[in-house]
C-alpha positions as CSV (number, residue, x, y, z in Angstrom):
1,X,0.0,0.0,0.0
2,X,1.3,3.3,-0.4
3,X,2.7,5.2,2.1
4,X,0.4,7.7,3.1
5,X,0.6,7.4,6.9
6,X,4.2,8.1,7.0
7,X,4.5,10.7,3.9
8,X,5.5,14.2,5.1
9,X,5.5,12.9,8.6
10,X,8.1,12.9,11.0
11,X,8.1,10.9,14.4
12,X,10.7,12.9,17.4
13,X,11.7,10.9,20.7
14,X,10.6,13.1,23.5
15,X,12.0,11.4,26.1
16,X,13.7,8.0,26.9
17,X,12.6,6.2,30.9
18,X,13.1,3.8,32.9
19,X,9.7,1.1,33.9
20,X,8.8,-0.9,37.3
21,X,9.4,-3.8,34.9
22,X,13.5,-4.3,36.2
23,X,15.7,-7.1,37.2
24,X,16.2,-5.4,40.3
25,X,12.5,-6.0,41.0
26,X,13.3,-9.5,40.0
27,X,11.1,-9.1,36.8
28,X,13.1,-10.6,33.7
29,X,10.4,-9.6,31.0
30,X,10.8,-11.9,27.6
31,X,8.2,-10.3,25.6
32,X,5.8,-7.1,24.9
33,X,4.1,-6.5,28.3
34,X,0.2,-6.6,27.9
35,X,-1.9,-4.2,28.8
36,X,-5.7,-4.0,29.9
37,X,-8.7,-2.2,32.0
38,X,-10.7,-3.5,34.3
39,X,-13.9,-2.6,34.6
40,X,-13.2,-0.4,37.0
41,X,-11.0,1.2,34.4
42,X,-8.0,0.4,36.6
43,X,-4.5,-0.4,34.3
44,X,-3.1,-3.6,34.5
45,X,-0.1,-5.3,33.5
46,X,1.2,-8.7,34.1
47,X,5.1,-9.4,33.3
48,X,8.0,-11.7,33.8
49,X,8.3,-15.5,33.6
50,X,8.1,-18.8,35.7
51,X,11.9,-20.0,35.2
52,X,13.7,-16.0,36.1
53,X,12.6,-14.3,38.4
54,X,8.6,-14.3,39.1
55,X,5.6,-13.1,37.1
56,X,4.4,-10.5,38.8
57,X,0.7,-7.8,38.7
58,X,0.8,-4.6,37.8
59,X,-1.7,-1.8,38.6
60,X,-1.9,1.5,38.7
61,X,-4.0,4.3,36.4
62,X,-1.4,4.7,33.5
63,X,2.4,3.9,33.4
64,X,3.5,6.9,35.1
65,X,2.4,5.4,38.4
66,X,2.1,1.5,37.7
67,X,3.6,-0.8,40.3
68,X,3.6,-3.9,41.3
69,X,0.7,-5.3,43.6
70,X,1.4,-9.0,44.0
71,X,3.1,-11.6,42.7
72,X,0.7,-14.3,41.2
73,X,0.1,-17.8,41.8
74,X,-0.6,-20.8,39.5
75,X,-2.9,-23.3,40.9
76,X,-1.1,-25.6,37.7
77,X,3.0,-26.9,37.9
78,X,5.0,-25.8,35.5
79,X,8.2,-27.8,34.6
80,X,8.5,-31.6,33.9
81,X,5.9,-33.4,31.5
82,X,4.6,-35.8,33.9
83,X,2.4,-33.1,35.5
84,X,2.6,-29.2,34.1
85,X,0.1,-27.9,33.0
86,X,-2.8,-30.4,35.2
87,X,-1.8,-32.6,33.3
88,X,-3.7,-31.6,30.0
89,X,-1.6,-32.7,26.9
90,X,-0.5,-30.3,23.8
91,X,-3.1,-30.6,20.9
92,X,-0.7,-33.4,19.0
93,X,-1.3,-35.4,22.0
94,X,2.2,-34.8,23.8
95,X,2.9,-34.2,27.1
96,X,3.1,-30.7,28.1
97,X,6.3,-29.3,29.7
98,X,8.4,-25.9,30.9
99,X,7.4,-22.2,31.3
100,X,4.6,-19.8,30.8
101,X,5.2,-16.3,29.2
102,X,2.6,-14.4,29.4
103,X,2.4,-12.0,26.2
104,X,-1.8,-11.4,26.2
105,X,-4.2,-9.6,28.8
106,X,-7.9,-9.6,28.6
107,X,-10.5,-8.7,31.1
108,X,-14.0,-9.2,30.8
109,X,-15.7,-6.3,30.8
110,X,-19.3,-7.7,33.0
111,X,-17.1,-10.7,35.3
112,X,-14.0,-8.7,35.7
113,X,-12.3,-12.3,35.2
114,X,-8.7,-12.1,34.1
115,X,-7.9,-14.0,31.1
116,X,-3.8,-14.1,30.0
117,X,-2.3,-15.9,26.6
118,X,1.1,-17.4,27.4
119,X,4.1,-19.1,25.1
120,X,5.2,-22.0,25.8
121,X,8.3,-23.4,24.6
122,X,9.4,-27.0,25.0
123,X,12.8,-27.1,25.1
124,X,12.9,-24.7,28.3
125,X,12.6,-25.3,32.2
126,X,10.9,-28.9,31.4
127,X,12.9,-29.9,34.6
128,X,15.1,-32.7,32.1
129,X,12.2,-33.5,30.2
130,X,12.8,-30.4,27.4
131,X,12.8,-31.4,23.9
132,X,13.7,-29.7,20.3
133,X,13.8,-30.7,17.0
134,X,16.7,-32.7,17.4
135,X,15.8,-34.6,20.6
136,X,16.2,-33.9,24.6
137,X,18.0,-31.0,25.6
138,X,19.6,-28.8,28.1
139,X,18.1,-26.3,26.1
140,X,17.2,-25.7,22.6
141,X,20.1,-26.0,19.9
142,X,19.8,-22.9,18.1
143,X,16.1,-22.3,19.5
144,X,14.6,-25.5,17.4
145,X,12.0,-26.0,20.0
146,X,8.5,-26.1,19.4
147,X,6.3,-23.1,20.4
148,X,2.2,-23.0,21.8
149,X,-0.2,-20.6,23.0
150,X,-1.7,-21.4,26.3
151,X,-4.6,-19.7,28.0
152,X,-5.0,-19.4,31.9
153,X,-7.8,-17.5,33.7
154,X,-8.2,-15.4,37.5
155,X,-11.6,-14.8,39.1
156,X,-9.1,-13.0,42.2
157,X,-7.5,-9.7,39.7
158,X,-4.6,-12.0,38.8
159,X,-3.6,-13.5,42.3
160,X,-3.9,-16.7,41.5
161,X,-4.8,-18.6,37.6
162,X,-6.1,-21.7,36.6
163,X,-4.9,-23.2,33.2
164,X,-7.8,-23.4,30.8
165,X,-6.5,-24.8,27.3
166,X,-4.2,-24.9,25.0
167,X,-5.8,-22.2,22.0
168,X,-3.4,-21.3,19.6
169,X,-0.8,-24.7,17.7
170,X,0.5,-24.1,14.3
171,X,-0.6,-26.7,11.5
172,X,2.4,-29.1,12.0
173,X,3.1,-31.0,14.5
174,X,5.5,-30.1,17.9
175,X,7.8,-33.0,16.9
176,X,10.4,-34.5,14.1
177,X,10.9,-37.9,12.4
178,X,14.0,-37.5,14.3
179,X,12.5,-36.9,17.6
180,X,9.5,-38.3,18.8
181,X,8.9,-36.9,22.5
182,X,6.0,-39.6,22.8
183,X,5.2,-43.3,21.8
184,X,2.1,-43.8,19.9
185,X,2.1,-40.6,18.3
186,X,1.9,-39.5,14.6
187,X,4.0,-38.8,12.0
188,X,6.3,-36.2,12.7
189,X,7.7,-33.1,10.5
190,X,9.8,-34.9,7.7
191,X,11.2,-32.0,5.7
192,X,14.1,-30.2,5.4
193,X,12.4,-26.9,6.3
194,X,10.3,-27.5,9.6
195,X,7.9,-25.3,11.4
196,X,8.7,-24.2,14.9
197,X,5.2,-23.9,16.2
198,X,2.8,-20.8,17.2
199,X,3.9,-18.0,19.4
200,X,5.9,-15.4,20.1
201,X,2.6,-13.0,20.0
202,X,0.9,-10.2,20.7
203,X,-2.9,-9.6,22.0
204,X,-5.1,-6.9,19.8
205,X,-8.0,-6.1,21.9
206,X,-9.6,-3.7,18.7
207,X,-11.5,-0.8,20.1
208,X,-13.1,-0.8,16.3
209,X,-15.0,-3.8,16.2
210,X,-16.1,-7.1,18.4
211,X,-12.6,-9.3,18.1
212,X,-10.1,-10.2,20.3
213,X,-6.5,-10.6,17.7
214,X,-3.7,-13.0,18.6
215,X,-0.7,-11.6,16.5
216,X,1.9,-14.7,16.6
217,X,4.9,-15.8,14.7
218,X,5.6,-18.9,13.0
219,X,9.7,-19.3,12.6
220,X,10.8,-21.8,9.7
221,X,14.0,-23.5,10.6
222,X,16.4,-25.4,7.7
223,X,17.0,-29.1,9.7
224,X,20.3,-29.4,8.4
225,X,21.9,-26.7,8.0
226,X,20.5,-25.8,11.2
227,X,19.5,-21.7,11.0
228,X,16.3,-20.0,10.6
229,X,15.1,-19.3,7.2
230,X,12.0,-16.5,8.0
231,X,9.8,-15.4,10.8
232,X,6.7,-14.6,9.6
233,X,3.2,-13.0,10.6
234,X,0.6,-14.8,11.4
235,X,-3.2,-13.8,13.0
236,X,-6.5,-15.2,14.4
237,X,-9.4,-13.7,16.1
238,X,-12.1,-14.6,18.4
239,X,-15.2,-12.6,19.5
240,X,-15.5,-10.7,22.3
241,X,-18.0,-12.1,25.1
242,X,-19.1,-10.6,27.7
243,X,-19.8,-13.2,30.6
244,X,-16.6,-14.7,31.6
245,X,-16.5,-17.0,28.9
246,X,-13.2,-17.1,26.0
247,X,-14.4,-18.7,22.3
248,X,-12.0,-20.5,20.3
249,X,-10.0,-18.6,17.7
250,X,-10.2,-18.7,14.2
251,X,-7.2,-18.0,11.9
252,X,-6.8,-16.0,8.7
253,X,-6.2,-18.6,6.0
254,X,-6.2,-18.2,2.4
255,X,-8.6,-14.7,2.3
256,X,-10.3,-14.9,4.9
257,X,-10.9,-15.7,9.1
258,X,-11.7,-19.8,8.4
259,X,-9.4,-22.2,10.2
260,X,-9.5,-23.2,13.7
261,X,-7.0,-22.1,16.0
262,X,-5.5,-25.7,16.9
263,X,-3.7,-27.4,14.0
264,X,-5.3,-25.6,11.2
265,X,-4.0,-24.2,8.4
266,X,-2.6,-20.4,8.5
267,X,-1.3,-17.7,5.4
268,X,1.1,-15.1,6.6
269,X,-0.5,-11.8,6.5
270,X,3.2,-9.8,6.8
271,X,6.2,-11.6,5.7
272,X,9.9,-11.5,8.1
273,X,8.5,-9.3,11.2
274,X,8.8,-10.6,14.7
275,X,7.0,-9.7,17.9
276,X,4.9,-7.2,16.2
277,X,1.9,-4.9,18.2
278,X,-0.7,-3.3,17.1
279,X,-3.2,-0.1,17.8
280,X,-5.8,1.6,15.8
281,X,-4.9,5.6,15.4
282,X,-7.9,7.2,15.8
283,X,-7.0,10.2,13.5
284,X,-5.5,8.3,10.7
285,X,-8.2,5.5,11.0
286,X,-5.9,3.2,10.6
287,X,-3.8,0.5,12.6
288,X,-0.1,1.2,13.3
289,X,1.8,-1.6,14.1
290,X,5.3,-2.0,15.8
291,X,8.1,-4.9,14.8
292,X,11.6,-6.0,15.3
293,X,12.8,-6.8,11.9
294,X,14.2,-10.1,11.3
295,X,17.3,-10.3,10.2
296,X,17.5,-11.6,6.5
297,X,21.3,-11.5,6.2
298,X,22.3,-13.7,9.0
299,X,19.2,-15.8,9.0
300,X,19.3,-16.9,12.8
301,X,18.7,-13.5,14.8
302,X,16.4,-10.1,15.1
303,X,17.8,-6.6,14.5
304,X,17.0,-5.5,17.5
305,X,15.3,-2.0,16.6
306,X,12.4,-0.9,16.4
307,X,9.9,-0.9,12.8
308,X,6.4,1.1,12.4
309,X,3.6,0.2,9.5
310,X,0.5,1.4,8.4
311,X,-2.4,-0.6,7.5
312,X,-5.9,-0.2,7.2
313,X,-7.0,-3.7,6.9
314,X,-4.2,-6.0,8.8
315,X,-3.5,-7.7,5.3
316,X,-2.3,-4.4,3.1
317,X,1.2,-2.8,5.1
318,X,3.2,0.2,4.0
319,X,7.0,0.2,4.0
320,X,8.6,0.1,7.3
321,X,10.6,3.0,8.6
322,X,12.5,3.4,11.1
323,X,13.0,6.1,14.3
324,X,16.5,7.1,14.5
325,X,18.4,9.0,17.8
326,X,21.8,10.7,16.4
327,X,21.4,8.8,13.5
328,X,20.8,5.1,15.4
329,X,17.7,3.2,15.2
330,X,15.6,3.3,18.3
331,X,14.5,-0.2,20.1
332,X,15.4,-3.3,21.2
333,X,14.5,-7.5,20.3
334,X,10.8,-6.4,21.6
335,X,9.4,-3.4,20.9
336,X,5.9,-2.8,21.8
337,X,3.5,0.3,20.9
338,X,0.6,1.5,23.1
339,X,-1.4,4.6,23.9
340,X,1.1,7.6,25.1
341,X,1.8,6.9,28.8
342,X,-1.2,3.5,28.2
343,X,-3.9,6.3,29.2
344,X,-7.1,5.4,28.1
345,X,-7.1,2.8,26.1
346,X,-4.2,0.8,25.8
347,X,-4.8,0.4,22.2
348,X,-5.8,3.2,20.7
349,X,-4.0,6.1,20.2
350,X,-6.0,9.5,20.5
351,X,-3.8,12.3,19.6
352,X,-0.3,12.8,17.9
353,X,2.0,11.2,20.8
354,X,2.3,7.4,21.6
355,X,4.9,5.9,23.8
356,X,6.9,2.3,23.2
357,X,8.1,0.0,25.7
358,X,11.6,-1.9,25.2
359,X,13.5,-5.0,26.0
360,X,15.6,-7.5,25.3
361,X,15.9,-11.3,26.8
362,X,14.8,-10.6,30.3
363,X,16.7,-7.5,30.8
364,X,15.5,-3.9,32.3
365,X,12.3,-2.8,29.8
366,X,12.7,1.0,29.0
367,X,10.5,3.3,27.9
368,X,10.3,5.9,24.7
369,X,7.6,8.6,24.8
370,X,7.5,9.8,20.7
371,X,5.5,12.5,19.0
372,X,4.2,12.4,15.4
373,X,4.8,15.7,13.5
């Protein structure tokens, strides 16, 4: 699409921050932080994960003043296959193992339950039962572990969860011919190019119309000569309820919303962007969405800065550009974009400010306050 969002625009950094999301506070975010309002139209957060650190709530009435309220509970295990996750098996009928991150925050706008989408990986914190492509591991060889999105809920404002399902799997299977994790299974991924699973997403809560939008990546990995060969877009959706309840999602597959969200098929909608974010811009209407390049030269790792796209229909994107400080791209492996200072709504962005939060593998997340011109 052409670039009419960005033409004879130009974006300043006003100010760069620091978060409550820090080691220090032993949070080791992995991720974009969600975002979400109660009903009370109190801000929440949840961050960190269950193998560094602890995952930890967040409230307060925008991120000026957000801090941490309690650590939460899971009233699952996490860790080795014989009992994370109650016990309740990945789609393809394998054991589930390791960590929850959660990257997705929802709350019901009647019931006030909390509902938060996590990744899953299995070749981490499966307490010597992790597996990658390849086999068991101490952890993944070059990250060729299979990825899931999980979905736990809180009837307590986040205290303590309950695991729910597994919602999001990508068509193929979490396992290799040359690595079966379970007997009895079925046929595992046989080709040179393999799929590493769902994940590594984002939650769009659209203030424009009745769906709830998983953004997630899908990572192609060469077998043999072991590196990644893209890192691709992928979406689904699921209406909005209102009493307590989360519907399956539906993916975006060949034109339009039509597969389910376990095992079904999937088209790319934006081709070599990781951990991408979204918001609608309410002047513009249009949705801006945030990325971290991936890196098409080395073909194994992100950029680590920070890309911005236009689109007015999730499937049509203008070029990317970049923001630049003393001519050096600003961001980091995640780079997330929200409301300025996440007043209002999280996701939708009223005026000509916005802000981004930063981070990279579990280090301090930072934050940029930017101003559209």
């Amino acid at each position: 699409m052409d670039n009419n969002y960005f033409k004879n625009k130009k974006i300043n950094v006003l100010s760069k921050s620091e978060t409550p999301f820090t080691n220090a506070n032993d949070i080791y975010q992995d991720g974009i932080i969600p975002f979400a309002r109660d009903k009370n139209n109190n801000l929440w957060a949840i961050s960190g994960h269950t193998h560094i650190g602890h995952i930890g709530m967040f409230k307060g009435t925008c991120l000026d003043d957000i801090k941490e309220v309690y650590p939460i509970k899971t009233l699952f295990r996490t860790g080795h296959k014989d009992y994370a996750f109650s016990n309740i098996d990945y789609p393809e009928n394998v054991s589930a193992r390791g960590s929850i991150w959660p990257f997705g925050l929802y709350i019901c706008p009647n019931t006030n339950r909390f509902f938060a989408f996590f990744h899953n990986e299995t070749g981490w914190a499966g307490e010597k039962s992790q597996y990658d492509a390849y086999g068991l591991c101490e952890k993944p060889r070059i990250d060729s572990d299979f990825r899931h999105i999980g979905l736990m809920h809180s009837d307590d404002e986040g205290r303590t969860w309950s695991f729910d399902r597994w919602i999001i799997t990508s068509e193929k299977v979490c396992y290799t011919n040359l690595y079966k994790p379970e007997d009895n299974i079925g046929e595992g991924q046989n080709e040179k190019i393999i799929d590493l699973g769902a994940g590594d997403f984002t939650l769009f809560n659209n203030p424009k119309d009745d769906y709830l939008y998983l953004l997630y990546n899908i990572i192609k990995f060469d077998l043999e000569e072991r590196r990644f060969v893209s890192c691709d877009l992928y979406i689904a959706r699921s209406r909005k309820r209102k009493d307590g309840v989360m519907s399956d999602f539906v993916k975006y597959y060949n034109g339009s919303f039509s597969e389910p969200g376990v095992l079904g098929k999937e088209t790319p909608i934006l081709l070599n962007s990781w951990h991408n974010k979204m918001v609608y811009i309410e002047n513009e209407k249009s949705y801006l969405i945030s990325s971290t390049p991936f890196n098409e030269i080395e073909k194994i790792v992100c950029s680590d800065y920070m890309s911005l796209r236009e689109t007015k229909d999730f499937f049509n994107y203008s070029d990317p550009i970049c923001v630049t400080v003393d001519n050096k791209k600003i961001g980091d492996h995640y780079n997330g974009i929200f409301s300025f200072n996440i007043e209002g709504d999280p996701n939708l962005i009223t005026g000509n400010k916005f802000t981004v939060i930063c981070c990279n593998n579990g280090t301090d997340v930072v934050r940029y306050d930017l101003e559209i011109k």
